[in-house]
DOROBA-15321 format. One record per residue (C-alpha): residue in one letter; x, y, z. Coordinates in steps of 0.02 Angstrom, whole numbers, padded with zeros to 5 digits, always signed. Last residue first. Example, Ala and Ser with C-alpha at 12.3 -4.5 7.8 and 13.67 -1.06 7.14 Angstrom:
REM DOROBA-15321
S+00684-00053+00357
A+00615-00225+00390
REM end
This chain:
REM DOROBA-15321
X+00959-00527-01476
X+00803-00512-01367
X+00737-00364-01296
X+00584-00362-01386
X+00543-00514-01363
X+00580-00512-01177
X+00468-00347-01183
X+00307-00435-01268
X+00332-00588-01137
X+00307-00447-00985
X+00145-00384-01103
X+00083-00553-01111
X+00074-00570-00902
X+00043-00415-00866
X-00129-00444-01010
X-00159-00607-00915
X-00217-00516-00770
X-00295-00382-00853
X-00401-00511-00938
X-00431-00574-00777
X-00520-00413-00716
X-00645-00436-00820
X-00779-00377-00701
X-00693-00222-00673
X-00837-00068-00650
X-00956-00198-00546
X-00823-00270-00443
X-00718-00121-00408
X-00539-00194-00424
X-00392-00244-00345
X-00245-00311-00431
X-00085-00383-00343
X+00073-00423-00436
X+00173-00543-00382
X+00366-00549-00452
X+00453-00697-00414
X+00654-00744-00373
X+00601-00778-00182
X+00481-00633-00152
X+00453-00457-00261
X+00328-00373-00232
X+00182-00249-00320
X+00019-00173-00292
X-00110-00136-00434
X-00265-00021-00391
X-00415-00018-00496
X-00601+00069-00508
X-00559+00248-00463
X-00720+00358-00381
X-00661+00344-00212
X-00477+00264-00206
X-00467+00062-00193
X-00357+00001-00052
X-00186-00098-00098
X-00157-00291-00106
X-00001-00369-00094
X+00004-00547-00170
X+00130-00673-00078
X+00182-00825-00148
X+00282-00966-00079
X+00263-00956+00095
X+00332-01114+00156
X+00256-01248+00291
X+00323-01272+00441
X+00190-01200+00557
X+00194-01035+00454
X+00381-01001+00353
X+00446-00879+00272
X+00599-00895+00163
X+00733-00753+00171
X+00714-00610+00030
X+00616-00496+00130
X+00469-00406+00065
X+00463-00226+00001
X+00302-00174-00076
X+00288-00063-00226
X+00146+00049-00272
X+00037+00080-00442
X-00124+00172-00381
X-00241+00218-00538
X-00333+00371-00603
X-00247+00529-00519
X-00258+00697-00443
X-00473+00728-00478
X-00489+00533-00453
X-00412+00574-00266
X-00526+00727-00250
X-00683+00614-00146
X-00566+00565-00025
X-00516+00755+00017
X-00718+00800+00038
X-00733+00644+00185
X-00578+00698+00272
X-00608+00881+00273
X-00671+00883+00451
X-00584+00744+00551
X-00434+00802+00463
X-00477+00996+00509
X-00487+00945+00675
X-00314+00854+00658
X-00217+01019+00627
X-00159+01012+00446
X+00024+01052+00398
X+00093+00879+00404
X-00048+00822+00304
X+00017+00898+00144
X+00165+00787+00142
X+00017+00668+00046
X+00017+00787-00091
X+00195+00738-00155
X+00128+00680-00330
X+00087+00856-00363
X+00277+00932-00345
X+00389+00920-00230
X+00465+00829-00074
X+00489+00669-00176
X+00651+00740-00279
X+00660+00825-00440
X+00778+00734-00492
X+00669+00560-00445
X+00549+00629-00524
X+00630+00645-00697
X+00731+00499-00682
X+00548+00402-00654
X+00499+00499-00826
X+00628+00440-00938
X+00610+00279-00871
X+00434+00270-00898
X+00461+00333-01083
X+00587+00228-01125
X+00491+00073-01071
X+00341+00116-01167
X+00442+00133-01328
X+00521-00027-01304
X+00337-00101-01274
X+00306+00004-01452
X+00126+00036-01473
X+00137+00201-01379
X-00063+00248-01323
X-00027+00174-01161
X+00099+00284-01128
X+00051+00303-00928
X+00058+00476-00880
X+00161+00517-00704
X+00146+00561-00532
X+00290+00545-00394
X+00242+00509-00212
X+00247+00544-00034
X+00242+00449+00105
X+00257+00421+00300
X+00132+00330+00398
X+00171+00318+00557
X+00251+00173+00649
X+00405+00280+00700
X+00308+00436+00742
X+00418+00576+00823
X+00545+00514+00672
X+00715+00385+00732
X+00683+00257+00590
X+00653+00363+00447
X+00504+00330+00339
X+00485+00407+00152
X+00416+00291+00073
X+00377+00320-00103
X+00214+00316-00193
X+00173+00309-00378
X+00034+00391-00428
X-00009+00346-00609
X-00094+00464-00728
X-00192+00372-00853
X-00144+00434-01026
X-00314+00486-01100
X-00350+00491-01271
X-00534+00411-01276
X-00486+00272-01412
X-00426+00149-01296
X-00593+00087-01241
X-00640-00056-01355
X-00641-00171-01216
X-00494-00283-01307
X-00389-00098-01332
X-00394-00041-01135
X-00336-00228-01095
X-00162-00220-01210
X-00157-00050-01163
X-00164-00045-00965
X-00033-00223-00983
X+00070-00107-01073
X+00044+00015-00933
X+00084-00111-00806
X+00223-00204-00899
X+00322-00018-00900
X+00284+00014-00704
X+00380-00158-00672
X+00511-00131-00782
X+00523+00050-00710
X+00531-00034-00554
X+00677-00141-00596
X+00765+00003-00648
X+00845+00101-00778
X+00939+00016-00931
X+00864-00064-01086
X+00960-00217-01102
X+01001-00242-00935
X+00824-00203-00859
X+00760-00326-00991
X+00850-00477-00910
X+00829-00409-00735
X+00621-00431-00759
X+00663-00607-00833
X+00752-00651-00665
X+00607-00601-00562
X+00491-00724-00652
X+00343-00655-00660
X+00176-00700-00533
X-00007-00637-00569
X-00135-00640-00427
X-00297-00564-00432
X-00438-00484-00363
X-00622-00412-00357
X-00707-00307-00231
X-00893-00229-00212
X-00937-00069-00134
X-01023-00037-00289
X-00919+00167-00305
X-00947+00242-00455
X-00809+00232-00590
X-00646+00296-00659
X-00531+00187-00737
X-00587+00165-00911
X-00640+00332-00918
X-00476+00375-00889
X-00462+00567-00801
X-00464+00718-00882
X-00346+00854-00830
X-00425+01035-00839
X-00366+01107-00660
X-00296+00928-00576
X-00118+00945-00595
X-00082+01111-00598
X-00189+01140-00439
X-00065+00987-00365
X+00083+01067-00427
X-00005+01229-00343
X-00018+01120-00186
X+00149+01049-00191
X+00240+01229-00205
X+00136+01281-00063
X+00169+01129+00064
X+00353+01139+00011
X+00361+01325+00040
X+00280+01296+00221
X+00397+01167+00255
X+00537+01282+00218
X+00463+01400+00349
X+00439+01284+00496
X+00619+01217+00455
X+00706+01386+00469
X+00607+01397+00630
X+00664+01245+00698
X+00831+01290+00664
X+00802+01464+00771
X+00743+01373+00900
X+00871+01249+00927
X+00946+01377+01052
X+00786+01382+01160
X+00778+01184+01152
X+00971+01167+01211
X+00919+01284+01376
X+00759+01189+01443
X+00871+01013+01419
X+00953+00965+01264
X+00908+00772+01325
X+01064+00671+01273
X+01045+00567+01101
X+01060+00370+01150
X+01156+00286+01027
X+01052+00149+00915
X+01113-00027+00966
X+01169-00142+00830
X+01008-00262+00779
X+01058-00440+00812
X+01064-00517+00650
X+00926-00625+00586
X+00878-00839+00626
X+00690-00849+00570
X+00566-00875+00692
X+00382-00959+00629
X+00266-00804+00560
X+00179-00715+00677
X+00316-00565+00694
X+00331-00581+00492
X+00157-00497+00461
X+00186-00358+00588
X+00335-00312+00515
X+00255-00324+00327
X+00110-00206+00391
X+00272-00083+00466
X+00336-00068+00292
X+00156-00065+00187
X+00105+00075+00300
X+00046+00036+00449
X-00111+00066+00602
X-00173+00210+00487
X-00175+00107+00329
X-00312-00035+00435
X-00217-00199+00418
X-00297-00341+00292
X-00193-00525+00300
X-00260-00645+00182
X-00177-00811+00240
X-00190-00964+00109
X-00182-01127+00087
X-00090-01302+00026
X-00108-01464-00051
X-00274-01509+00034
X-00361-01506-00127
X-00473-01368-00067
X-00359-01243-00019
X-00358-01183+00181
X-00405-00992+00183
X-00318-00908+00345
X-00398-00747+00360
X-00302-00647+00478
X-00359-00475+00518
X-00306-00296+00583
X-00380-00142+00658
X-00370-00151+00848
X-00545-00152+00892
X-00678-00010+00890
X-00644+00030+00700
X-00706-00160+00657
X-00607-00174+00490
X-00701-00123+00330
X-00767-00259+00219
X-00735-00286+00043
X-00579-00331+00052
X-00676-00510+00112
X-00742-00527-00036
X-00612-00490-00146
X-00496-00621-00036
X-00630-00763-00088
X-00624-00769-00266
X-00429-00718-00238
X-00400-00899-00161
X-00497-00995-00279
X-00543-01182-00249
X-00595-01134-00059
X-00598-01238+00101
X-00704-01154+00229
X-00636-01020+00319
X-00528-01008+00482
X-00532-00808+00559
X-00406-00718+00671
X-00468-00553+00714
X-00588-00604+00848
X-00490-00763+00905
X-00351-00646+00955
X-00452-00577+01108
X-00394-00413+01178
X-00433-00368+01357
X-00304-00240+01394
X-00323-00131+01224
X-00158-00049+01181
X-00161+00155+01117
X-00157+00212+00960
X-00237+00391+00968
X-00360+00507+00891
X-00374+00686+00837
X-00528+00796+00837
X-00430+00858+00991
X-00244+00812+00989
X-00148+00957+01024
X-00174+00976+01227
X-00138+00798+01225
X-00096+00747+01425
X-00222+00890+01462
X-00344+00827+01368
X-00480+00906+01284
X-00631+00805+01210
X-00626+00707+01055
X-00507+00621+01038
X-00541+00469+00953
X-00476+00287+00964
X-00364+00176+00868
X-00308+00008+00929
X-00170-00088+00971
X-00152-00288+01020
X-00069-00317+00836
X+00080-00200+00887
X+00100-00279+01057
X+00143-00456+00962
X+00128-00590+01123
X-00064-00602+01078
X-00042-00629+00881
X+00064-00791+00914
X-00067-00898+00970
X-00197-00816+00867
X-00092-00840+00749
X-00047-01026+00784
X-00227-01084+00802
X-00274-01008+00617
X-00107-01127+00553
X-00158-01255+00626
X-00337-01256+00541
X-00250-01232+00383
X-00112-01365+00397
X-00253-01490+00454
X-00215-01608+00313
X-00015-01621+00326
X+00131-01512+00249
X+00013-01383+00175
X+00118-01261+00055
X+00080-01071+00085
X+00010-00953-00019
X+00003-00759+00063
X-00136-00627+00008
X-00074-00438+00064
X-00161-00317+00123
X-00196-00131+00145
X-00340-00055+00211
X-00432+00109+00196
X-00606+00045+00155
X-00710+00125+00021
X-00867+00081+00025
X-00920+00090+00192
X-00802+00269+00202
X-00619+00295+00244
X-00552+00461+00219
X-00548+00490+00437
X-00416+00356+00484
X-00312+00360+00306
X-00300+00568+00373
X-00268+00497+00559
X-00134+00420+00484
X-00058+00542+00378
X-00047+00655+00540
X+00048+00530+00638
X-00075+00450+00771
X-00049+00515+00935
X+00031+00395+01060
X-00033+00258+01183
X+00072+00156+01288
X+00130-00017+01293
REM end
């Protein structure tokens, strides 16, 4: 293992974070026990398994003087492998627990030790003894959702997969091939520039007079609350047919019905605001000068909450998805996140606690999409059989939802500040009426 610079969207997720707003990601996995100690096995077999991972044994660390090895990198920082790492430090057994998400908003509430590699296992055995529970939390600028699922799966028991086909091996240009790729890499210099001007007057657009959700906006507790609400995946393809689009615009539709259904029975869906959603997009290709890095970009739309129709809802999230997707993720204000290609990591370490106070300025609420594999998982023998990704809370914003799809189930993931949110449940059951609001609609 050696080190490498961290991608410049990384080291942006590295410097944003703050004691009350933590920049990780995670995901809340349900297993079924197959004997008494499953949990306490379970917290043996990660640690066991978490020392023969190299990405789990990395960690971040700052540049901050010169280096001749990183000329580039000061006020930067690095992933680079820690020699004495102890698995035991990030892998944590809990007491036995009636509620899984009671305890997995508690623990999101704490930021990751930034001088060890920045990851944890909290393995949460259930109180009946039937089953438990694995809250895994990885730091954003260690991995994106992709890469955090990787990670996740390389402890997990072996599953039989392909053999990977071998990538070709690309001949080094040599002195001579870089001086007559110059001209290209020019070209590309300048059309990045473009980009990173057309997205920030999308962005100045954007944010120049826009209100945001009251609803959604709050100051910062430093407190956490979650939950867990599964759909049945085959339900989600049953409206998708009738309407048309895409299972994510499904799943974007339920949230803002869900948004409305919850906005009306606090008595705040009267203010006139369409929340403006962020959805991100990965944009991660395998072969990039950073293949664990960070790379995303994102459309932006307006929830219809105030459409009474769930039809009508749907349409209009479809409508706008095509929209953004024919516009393309390169452009336009949801694509700020390109923007950190095109700042010199001084001026990350610099501006990073001013840009994560502007997210509520850009938008009110985080609605992203995980990938997870459709083969079983397994931990010790027993079966994953739900898995609730969980996404980091924005300054100023008081709820994030995360979605994935696992084993014919959608899970939906809501985190929440605890003190704006404390009904967070209703939201909860609100996806859960609003998905049963489209059926009916879509029903012959």
């Amino acid at each position: 293992m050696t080190s490498d610079l961290l991608a410049p969207l990384d080291l942006a997720f590295w410097n944003i974070e703050s004691a009350d707003h933590p920049m990780h990601l995670a995901a809340l996995g349900v297993f079924t026990a197959n004997s008494p100690t499953a949990g306490a096995d379970a917290a043996d077999l990660l640690a066991a398994r978490a020392a023969a991972v190299p990405g789990l044994r990395m960690r971040i660390r700052d540049v901050w003087f010169p280096d001749v090895r990183l000329p580039l990198a000061f006020g930067g920082a690095t992933r680079e492998p820690v020699v004495d790492f102890e698995p035991f430090d990030h892998v944590r057994l809990h007491a036995p627990t009636a509620d899984f998400h009671a305890v997995a908003g508690r623990l999101m509430e704490r930021p990751l030790e930034r001088g060890r590699p920045p990851w944890e296992a909290h393995v949460l055995p259930g109180q009946d003894g039937t089953s438990f529970a694995v809250l895994f939390k990885f730091h954003h600028a260690l991995a994106d959702g992709l890469r955090a699922l990787t990670l996740a799966a390389a402890v997990m028991d072996p599953i039989d997969m392909p053999a990977p086909r071998p990538r070709p091996v690309e001949p080094s240009r040599g002195l001579i091939g870089e001086v007559r790729n110059l001209p290209s890499l020019v070209r590309g210099t300048l059309s990045d520039l473009g980009r990173a001007l057309d997205i920030g007057a999308a962005v100045a657009r954007t944010t120049l007079g826009a209100r945001s959700s009251a609803a959604l906006t709050s100051e910062p507790s430093g407190t956490r609350r979650t939950v867990g609400v599964a759909l049945d995946l085959d339900d989600v393809h049953r409206i998708r047919k009738t309407v048309g689009g895409t299972v994510n615009d499904v799943l974007i539709a339920v949230v803002a019905g869900a948004l409305r259904r919850w906005l009306d029975e606090r008595g705040d869906g009267s203010d006139g605001v369409a929340p403006r959603a962020l959805i991100p997009v990965s944009k991660r290709r395998p072969r990039t000068a950073h293949p664990q890095g960070n790379r995303l970009s994102g459309y932006l739309m307006k929830l219809p909450v105030d459409d009474p129709d769930p039809l009508g809802r749907l349409r209009t999230v479809r409508t706008a998805m095509d929209r953004n997707k024919d516009a393309g993720p390169n452009r336009g204000a949801g694509a700020v996140a390109l923007l950190a290609d095109h700042v010199p990591p001084l001026g990350h370490r610099l501006g990073g606690p001013l840009v994560s106070q502007a997210a509520r300025l850009w938008f009110d609420i985080l609605v992203t999409s995980v990938p997870l594999p459709s083969l079983g998982l397994h931990l010790g023998g027993c079966p994953l059989t739900e898995v609730y990704p969980l996404a980091p809370l924005a300054y100023g914003q008081s709820l994030a939802v995360a979605v994935s799809t696992y084993r014919g189930r959608v899970h939906y993931g809501l985190v929440a500040d605890g003190e704006a949110v404390p009904d967070l449940e209703l939201l909860g059951k609100a996806l859960s009426q609003e998905a049963e609001a489209l059926l009916t609609a879509c029903a012959p």
